[in-house]
Backbone as XML, in Angstrom:
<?xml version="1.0"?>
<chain id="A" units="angstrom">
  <residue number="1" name="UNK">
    <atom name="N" x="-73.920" y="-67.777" z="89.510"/>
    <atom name="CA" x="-73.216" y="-66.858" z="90.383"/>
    <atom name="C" x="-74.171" y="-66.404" z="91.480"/>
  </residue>
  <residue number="2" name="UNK">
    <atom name="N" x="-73.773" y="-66.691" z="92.479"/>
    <atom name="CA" x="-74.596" y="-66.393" z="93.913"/>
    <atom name="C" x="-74.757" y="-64.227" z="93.402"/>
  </residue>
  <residue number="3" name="UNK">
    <atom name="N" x="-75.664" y="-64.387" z="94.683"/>
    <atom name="CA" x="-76.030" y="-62.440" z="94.676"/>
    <atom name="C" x="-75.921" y="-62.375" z="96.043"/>
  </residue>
  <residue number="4" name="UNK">
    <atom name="N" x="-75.473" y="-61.132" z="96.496"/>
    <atom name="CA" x="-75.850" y="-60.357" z="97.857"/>
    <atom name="C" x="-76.273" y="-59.557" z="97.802"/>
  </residue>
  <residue number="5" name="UNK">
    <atom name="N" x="-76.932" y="-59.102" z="98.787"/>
    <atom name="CA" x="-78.153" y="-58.323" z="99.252"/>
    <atom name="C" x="-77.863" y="-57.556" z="100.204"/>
  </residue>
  <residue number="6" name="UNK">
    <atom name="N" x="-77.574" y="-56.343" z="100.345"/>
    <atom name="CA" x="-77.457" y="-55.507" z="101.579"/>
    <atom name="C" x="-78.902" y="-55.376" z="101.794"/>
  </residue>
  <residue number="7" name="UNK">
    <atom name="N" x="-79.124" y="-55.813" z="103.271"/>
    <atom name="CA" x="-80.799" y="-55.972" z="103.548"/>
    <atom name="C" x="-80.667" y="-55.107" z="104.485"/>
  </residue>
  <residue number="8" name="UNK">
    <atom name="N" x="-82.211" y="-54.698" z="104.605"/>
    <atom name="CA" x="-82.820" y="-54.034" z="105.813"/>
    <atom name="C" x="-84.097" y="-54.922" z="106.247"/>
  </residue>
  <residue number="9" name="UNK">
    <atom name="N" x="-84.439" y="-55.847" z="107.154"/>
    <atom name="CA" x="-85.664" y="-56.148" z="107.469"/>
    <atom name="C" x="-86.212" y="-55.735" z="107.475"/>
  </residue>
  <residue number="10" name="UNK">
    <atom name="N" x="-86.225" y="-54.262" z="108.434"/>
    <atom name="CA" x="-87.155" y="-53.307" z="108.476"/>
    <atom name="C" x="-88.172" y="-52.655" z="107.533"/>
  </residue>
  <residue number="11" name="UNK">
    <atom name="N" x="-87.173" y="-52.778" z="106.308"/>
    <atom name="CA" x="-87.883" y="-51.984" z="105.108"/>
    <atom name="C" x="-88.256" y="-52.992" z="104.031"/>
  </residue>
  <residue number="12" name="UNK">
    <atom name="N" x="-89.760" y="-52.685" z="103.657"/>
    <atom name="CA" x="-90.492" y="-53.624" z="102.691"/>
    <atom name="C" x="-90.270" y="-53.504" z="101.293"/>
  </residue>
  <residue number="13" name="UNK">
    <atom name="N" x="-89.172" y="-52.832" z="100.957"/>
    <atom name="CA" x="-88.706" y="-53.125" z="99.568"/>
    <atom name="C" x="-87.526" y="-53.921" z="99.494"/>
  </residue>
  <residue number="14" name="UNK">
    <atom name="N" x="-87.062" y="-54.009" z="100.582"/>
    <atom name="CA" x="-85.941" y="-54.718" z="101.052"/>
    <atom name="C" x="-86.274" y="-56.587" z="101.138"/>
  </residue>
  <residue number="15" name="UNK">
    <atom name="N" x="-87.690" y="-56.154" z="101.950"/>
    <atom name="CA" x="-87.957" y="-57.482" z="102.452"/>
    <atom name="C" x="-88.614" y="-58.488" z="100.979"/>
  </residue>
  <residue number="16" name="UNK">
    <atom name="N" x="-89.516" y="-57.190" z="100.134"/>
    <atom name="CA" x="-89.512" y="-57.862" z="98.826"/>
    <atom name="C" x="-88.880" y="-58.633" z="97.639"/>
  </residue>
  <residue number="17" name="UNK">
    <atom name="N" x="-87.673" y="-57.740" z="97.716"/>
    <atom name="CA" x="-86.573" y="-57.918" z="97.163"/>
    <atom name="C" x="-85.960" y="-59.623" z="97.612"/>
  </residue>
  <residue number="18" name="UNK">
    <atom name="N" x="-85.655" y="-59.434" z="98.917"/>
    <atom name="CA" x="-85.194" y="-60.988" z="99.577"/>
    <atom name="C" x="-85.800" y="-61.858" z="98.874"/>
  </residue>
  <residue number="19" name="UNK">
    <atom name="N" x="-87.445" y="-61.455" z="99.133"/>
    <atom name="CA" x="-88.258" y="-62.826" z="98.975"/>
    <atom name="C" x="-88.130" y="-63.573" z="97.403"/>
  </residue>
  <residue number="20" name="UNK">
    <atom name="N" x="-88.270" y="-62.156" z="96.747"/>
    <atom name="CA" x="-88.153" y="-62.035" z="94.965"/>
    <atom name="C" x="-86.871" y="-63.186" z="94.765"/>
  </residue>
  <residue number="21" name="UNK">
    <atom name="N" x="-85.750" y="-63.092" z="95.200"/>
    <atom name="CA" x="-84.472" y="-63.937" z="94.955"/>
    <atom name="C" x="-84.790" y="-65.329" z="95.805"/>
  </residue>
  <residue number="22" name="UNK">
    <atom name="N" x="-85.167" y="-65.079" z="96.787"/>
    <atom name="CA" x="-85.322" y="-66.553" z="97.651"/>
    <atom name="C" x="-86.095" y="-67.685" z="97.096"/>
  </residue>
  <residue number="23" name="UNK">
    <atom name="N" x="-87.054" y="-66.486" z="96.112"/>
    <atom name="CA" x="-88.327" y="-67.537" z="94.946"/>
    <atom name="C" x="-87.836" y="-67.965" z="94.040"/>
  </residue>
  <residue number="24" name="UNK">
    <atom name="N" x="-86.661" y="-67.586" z="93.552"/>
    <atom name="CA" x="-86.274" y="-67.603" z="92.028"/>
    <atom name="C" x="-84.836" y="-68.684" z="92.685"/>
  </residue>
  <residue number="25" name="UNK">
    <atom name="N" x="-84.970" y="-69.209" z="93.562"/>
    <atom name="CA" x="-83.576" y="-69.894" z="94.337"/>
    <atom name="C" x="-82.190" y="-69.876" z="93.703"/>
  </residue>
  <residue number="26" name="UNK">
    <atom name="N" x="-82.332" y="-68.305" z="93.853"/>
    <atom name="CA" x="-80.879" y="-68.174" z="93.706"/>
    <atom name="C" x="-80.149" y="-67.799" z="95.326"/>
  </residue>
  <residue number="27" name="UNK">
    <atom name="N" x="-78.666" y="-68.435" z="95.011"/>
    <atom name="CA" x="-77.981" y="-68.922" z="96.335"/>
    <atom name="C" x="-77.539" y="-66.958" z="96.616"/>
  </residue>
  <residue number="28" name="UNK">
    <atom name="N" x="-77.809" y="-66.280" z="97.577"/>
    <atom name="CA" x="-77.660" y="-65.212" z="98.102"/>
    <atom name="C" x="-76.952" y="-65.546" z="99.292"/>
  </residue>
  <residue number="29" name="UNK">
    <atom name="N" x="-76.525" y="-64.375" z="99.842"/>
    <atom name="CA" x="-75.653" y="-64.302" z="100.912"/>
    <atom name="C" x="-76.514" y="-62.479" z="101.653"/>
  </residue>
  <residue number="30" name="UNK">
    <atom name="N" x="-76.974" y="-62.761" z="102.691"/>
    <atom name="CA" x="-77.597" y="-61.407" z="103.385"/>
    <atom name="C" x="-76.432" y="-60.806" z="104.348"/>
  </residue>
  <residue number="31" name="UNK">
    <atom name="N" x="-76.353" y="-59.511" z="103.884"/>
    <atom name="CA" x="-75.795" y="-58.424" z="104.954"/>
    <atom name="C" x="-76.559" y="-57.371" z="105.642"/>
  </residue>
  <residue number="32" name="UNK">
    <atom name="N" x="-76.346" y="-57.692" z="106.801"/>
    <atom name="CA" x="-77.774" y="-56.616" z="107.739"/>
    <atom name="C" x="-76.706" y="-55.712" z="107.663"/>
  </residue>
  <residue number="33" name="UNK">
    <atom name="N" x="-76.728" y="-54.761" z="106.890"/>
    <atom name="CA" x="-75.539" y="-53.472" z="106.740"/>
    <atom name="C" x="-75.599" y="-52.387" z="108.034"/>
  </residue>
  <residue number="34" name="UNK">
    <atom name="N" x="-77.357" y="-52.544" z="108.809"/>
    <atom name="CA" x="-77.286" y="-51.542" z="109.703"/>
    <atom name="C" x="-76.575" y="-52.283" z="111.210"/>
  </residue>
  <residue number="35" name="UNK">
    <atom name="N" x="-76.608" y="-53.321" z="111.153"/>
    <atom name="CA" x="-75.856" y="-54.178" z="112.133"/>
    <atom name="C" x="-74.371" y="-53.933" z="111.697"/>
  </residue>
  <residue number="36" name="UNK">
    <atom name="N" x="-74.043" y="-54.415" z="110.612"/>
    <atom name="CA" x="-72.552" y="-54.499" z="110.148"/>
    <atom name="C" x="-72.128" y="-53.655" z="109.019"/>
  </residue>
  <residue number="37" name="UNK">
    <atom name="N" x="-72.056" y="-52.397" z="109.564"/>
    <atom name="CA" x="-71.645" y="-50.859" z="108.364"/>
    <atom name="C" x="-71.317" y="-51.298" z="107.840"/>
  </residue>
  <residue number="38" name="UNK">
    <atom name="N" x="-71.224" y="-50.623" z="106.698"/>
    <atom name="CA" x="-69.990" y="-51.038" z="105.501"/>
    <atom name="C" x="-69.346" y="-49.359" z="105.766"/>
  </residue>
  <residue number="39" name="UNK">
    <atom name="N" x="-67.808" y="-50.120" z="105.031"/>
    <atom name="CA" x="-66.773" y="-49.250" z="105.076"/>
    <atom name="C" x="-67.086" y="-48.622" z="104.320"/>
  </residue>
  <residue number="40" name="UNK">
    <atom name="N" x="-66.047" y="-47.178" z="104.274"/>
    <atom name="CA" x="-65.527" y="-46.193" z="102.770"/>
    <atom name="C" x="-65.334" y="-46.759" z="101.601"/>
  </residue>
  <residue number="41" name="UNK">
    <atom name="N" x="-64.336" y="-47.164" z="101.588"/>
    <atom name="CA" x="-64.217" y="-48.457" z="100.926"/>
    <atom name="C" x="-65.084" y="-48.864" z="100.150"/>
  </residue>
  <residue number="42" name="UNK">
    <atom name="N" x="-65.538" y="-49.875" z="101.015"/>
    <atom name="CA" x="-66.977" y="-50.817" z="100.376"/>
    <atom name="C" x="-67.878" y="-49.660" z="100.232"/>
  </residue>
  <residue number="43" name="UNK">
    <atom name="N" x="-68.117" y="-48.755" z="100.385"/>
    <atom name="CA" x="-69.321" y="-48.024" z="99.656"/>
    <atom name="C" x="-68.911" y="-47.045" z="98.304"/>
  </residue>
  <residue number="44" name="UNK">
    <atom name="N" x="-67.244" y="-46.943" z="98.037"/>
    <atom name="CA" x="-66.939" y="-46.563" z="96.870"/>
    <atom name="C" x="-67.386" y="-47.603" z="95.755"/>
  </residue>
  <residue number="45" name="UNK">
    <atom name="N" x="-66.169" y="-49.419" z="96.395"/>
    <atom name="CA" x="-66.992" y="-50.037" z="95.484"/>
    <atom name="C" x="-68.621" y="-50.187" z="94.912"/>
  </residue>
  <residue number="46" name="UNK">
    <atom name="N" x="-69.722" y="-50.209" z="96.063"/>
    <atom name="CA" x="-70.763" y="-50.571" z="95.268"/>
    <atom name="C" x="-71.191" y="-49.342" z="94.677"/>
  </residue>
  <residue number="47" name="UNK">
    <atom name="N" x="-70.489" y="-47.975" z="94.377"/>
    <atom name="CA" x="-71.203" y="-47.223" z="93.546"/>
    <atom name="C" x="-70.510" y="-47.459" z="92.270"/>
  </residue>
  <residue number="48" name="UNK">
    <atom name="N" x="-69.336" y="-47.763" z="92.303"/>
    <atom name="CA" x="-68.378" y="-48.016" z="90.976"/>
    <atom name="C" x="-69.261" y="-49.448" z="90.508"/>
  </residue>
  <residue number="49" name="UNK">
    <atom name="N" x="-69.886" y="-50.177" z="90.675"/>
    <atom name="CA" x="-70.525" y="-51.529" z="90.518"/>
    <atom name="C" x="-72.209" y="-51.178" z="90.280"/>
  </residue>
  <residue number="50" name="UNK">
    <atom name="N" x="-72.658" y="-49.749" z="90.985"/>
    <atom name="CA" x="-73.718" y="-49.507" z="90.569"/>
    <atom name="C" x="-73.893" y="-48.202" z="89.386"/>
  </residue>
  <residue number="51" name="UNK">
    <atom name="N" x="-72.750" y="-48.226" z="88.905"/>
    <atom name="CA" x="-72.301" y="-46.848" z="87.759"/>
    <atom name="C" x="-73.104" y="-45.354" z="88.632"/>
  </residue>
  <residue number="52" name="UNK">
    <atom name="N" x="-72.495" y="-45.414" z="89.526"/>
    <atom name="CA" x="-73.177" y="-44.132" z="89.947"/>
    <atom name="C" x="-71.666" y="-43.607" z="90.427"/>
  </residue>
  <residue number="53" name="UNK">
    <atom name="N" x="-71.998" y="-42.033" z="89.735"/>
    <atom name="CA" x="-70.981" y="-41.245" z="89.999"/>
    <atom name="C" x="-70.954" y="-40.154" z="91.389"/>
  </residue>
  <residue number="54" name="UNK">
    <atom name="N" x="-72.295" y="-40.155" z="91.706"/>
    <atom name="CA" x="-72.289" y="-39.086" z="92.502"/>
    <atom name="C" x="-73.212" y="-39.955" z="93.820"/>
  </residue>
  <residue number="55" name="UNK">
    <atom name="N" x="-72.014" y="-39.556" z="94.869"/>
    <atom name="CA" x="-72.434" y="-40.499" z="96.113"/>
    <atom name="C" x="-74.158" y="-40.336" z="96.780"/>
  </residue>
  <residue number="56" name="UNK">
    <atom name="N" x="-74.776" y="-39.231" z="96.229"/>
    <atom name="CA" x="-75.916" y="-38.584" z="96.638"/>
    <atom name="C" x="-76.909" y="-39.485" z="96.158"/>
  </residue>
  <residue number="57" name="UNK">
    <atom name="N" x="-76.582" y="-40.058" z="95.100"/>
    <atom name="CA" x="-77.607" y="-41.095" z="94.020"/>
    <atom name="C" x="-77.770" y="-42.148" z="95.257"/>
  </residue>
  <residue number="58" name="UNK">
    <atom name="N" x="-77.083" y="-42.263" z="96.406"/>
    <atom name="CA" x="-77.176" y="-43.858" z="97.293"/>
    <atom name="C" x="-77.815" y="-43.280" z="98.192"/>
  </residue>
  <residue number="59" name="UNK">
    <atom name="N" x="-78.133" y="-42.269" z="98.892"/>
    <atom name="CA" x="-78.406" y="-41.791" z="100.275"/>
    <atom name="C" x="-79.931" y="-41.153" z="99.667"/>
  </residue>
  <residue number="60" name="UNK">
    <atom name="N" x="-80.540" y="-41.818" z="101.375"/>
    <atom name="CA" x="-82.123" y="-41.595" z="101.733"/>
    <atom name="C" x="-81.987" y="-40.174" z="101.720"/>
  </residue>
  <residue number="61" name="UNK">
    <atom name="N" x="-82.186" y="-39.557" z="100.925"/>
    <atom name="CA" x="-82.123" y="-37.682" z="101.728"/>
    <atom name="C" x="-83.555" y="-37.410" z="102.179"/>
  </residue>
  <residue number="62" name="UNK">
    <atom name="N" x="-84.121" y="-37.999" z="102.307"/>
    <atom name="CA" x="-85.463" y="-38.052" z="103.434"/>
    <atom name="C" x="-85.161" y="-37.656" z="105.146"/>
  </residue>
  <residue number="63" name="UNK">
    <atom name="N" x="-83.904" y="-39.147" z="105.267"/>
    <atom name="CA" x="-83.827" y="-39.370" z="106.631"/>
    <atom name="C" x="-83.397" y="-37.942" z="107.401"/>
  </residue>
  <residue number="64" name="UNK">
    <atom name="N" x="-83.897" y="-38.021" z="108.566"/>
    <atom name="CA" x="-83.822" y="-36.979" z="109.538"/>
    <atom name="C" x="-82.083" y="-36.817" z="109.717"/>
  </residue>
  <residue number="65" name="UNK">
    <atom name="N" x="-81.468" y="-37.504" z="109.657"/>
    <atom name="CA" x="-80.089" y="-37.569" z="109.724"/>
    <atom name="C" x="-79.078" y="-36.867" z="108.752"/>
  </residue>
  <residue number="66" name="UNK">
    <atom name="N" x="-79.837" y="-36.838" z="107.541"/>
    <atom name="CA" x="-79.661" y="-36.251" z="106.290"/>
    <atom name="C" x="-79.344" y="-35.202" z="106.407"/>
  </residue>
  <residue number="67" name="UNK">
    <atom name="N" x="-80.703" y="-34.526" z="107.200"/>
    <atom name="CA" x="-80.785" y="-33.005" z="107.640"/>
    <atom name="C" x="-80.076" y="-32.013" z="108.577"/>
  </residue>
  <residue number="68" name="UNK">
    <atom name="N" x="-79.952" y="-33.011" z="109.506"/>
    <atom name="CA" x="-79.162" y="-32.979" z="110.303"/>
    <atom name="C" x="-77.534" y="-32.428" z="110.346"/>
  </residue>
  <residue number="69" name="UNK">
    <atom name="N" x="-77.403" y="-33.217" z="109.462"/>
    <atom name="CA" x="-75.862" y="-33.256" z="109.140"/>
    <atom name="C" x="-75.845" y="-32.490" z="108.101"/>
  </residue>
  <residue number="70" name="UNK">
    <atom name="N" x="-76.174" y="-31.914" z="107.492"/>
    <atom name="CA" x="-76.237" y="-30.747" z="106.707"/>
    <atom name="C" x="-75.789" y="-30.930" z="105.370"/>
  </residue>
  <residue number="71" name="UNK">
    <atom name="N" x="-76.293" y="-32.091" z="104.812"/>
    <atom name="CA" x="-75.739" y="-32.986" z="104.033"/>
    <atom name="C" x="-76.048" y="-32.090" z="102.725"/>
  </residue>
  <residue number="72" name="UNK">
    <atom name="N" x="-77.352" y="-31.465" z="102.519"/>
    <atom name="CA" x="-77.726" y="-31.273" z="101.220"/>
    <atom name="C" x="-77.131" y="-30.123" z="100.685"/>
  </residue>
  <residue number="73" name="UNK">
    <atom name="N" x="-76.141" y="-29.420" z="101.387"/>
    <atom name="CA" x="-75.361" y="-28.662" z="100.718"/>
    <atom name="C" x="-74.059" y="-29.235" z="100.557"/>
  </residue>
  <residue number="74" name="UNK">
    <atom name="N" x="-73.535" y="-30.473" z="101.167"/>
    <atom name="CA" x="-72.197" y="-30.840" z="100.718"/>
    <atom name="C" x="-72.674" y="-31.295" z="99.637"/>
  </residue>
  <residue number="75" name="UNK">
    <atom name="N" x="-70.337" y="-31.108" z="98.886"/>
    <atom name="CA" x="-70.287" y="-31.212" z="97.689"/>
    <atom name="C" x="-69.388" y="-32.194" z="97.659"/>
  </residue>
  <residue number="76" name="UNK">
    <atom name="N" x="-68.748" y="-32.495" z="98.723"/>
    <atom name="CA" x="-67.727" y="-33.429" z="98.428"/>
    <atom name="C" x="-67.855" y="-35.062" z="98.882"/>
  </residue>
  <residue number="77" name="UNK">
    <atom name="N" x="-67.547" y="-35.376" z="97.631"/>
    <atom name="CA" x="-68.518" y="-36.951" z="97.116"/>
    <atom name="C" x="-67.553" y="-37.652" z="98.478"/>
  </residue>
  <residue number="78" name="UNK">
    <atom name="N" x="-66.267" y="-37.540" z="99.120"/>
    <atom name="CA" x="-65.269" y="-38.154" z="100.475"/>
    <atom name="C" x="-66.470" y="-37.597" z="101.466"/>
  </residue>
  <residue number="79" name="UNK">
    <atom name="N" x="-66.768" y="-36.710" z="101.519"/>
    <atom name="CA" x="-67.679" y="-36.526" z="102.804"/>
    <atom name="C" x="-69.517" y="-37.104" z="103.242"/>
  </residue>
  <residue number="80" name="UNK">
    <atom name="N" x="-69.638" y="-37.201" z="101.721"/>
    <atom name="CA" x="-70.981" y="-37.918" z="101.631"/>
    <atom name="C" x="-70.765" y="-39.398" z="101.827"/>
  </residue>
  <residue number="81" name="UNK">
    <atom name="N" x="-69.861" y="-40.289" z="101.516"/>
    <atom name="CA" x="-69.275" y="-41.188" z="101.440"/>
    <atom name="C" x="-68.773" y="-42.011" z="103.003"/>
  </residue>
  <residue number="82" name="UNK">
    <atom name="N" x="-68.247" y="-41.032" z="103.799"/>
    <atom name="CA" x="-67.595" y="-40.892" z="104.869"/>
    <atom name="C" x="-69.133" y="-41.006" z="106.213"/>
  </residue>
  <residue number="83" name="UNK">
    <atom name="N" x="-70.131" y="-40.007" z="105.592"/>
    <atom name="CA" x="-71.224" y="-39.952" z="106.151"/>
    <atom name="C" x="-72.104" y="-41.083" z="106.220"/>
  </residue>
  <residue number="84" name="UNK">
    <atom name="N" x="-71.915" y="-41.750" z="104.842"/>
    <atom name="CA" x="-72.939" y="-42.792" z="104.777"/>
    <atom name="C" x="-71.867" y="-43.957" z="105.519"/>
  </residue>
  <residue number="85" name="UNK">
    <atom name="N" x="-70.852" y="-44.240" z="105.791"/>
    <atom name="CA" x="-69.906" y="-45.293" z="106.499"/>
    <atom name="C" x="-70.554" y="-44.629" z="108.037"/>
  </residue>
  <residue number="86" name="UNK">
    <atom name="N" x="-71.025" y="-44.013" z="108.353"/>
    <atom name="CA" x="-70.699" y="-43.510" z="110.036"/>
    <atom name="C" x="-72.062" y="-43.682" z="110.379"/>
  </residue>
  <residue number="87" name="UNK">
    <atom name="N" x="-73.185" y="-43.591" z="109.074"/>
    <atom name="CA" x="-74.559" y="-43.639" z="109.953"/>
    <atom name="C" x="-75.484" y="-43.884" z="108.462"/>
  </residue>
  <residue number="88" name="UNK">
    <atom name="N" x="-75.277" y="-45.416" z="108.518"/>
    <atom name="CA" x="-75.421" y="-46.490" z="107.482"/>
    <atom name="C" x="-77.298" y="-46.635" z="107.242"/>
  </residue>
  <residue number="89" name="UNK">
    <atom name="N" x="-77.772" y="-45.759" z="107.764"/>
    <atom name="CA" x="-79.168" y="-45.725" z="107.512"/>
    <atom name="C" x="-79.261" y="-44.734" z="106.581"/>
  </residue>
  <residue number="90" name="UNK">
    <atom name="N" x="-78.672" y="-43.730" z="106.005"/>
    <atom name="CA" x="-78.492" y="-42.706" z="105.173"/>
    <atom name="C" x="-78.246" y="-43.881" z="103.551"/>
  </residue>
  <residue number="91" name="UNK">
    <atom name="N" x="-77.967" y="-44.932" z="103.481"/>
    <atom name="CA" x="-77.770" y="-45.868" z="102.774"/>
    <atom name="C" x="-79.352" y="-45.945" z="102.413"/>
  </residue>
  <residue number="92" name="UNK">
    <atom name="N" x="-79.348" y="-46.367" z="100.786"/>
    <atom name="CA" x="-80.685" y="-46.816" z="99.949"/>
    <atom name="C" x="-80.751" y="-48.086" z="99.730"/>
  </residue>
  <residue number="93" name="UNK">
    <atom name="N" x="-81.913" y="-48.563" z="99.972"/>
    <atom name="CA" x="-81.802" y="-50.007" z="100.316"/>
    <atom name="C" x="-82.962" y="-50.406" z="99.467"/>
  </residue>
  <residue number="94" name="UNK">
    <atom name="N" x="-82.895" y="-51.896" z="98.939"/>
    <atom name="CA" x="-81.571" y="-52.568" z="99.118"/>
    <atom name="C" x="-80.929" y="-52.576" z="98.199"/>
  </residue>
  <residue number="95" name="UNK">
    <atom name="N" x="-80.009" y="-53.443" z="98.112"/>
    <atom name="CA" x="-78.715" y="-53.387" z="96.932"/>
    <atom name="C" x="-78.628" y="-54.884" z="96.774"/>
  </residue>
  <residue number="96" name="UNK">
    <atom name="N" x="-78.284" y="-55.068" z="95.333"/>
    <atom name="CA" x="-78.090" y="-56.630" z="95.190"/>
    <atom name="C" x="-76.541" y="-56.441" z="94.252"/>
  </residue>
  <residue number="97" name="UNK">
    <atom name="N" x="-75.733" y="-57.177" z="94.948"/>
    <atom name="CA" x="-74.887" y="-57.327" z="93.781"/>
    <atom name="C" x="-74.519" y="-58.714" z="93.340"/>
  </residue>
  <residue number="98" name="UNK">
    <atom name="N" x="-74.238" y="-58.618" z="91.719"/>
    <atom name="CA" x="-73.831" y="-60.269" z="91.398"/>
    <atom name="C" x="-73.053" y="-59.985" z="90.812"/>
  </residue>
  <residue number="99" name="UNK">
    <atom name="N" x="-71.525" y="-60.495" z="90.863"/>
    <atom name="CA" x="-70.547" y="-60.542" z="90.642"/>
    <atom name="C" x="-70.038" y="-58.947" z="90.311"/>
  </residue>
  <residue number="100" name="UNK">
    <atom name="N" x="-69.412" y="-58.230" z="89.522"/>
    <atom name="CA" x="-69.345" y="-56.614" z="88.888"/>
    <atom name="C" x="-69.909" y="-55.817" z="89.023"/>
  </residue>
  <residue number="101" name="UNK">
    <atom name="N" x="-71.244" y="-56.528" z="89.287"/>
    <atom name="CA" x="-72.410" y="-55.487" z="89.054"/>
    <atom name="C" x="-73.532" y="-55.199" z="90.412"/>
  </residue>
  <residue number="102" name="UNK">
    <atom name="N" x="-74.164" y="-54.554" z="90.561"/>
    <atom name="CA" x="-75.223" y="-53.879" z="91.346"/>
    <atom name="C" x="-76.455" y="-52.923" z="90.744"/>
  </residue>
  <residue number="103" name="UNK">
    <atom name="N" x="-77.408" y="-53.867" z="91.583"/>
    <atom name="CA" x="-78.792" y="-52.642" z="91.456"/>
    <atom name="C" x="-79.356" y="-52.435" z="92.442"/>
  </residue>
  <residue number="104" name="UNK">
    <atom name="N" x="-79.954" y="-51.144" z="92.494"/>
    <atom name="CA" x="-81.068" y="-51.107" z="93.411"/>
    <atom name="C" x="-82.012" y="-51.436" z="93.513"/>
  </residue>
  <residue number="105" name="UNK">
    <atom name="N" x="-82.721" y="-52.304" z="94.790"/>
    <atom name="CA" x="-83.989" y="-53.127" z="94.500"/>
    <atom name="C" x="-85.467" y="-51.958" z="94.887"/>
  </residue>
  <residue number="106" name="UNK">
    <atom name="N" x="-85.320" y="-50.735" z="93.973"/>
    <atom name="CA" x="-86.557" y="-50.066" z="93.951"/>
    <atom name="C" x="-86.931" y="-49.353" z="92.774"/>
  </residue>
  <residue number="107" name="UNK">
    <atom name="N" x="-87.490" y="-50.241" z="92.540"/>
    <atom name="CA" x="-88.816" y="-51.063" z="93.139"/>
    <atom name="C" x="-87.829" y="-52.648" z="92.462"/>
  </residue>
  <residue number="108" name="UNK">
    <atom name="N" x="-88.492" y="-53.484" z="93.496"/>
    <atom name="CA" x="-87.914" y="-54.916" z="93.891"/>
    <atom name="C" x="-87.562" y="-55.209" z="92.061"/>
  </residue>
  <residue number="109" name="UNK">
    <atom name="N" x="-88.687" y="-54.755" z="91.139"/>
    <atom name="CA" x="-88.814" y="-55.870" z="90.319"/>
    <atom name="C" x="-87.484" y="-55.488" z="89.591"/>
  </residue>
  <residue number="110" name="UNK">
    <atom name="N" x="-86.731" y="-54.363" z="89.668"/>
    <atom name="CA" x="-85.002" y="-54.166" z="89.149"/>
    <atom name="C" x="-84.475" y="-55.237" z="89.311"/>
  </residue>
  <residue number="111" name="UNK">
    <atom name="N" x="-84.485" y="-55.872" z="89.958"/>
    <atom name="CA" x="-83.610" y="-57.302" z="90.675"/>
    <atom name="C" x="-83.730" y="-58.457" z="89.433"/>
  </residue>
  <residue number="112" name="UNK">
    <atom name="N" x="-84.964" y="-58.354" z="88.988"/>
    <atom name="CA" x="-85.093" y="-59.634" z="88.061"/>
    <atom name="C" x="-84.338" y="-59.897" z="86.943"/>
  </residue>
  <residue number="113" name="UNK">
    <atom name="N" x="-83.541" y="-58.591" z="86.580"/>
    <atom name="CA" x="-82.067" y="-59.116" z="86.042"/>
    <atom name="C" x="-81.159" y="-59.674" z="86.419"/>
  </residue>
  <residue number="114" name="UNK">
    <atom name="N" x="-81.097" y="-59.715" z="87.016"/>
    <atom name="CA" x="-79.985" y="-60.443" z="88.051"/>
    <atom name="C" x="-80.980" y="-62.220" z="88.088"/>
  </residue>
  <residue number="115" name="UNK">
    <atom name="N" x="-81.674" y="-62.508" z="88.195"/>
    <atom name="CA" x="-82.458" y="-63.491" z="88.597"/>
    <atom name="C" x="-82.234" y="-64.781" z="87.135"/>
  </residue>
</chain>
């Protein structure tokens, strides 16, 4: 079963992660997610696929954007959700999913289940 990868080039756990699957030649499919958002939608599914209940478990709350938006006092999992669809860098990267399932590749070596 092939895997995808919501990638970030930019980021070196991301880029580890790639390489980690590209070594182990399994057939992947890359989504530059900050090029091509993902929907509401698609970010309900990959938390239902990454058993995470609370949309906060996916988002950088580092990023300046975070702060910004006044994120760390919302409560409502539609608005965190809604936030991370509108400004897709608030997204934790990366994500691999194979078939049902999803992990986060941090630290990369999570992935090697999947492998």
């Amino acid at each position: 079963m092939s895997l995808k990868i919501y990638h970030n080039p930019r980021c070196s756990k991301s880029r580890q992660t790639l390489n980690m699957i590209e070594e182990a030649g399994s057939p992947v499919e890359v989504r530059l997610y900050l090029d091509e958002p993902l929907s509401a939608a698609e970010i309900k599914e990959l938390l239902e696929k990454l058993n995470l209940t609370d949309a906060r478990a996916l988002m950088r709350r580092t990023e300046a954007i975070y702060k910004e938006l006044g994120l760390k006092s919302e409560t409502d999992q539609a608005a965190l959700i809604k936030a991370m669809a509108k400004h897709p860098k608030l997204i934790e990267r990366p994500i691999v999913v194979k078939g049902n399932a999803a992990i986060l590749g941090r630290p990369p070596e999570n992935v090697q289940k999947f492998l």
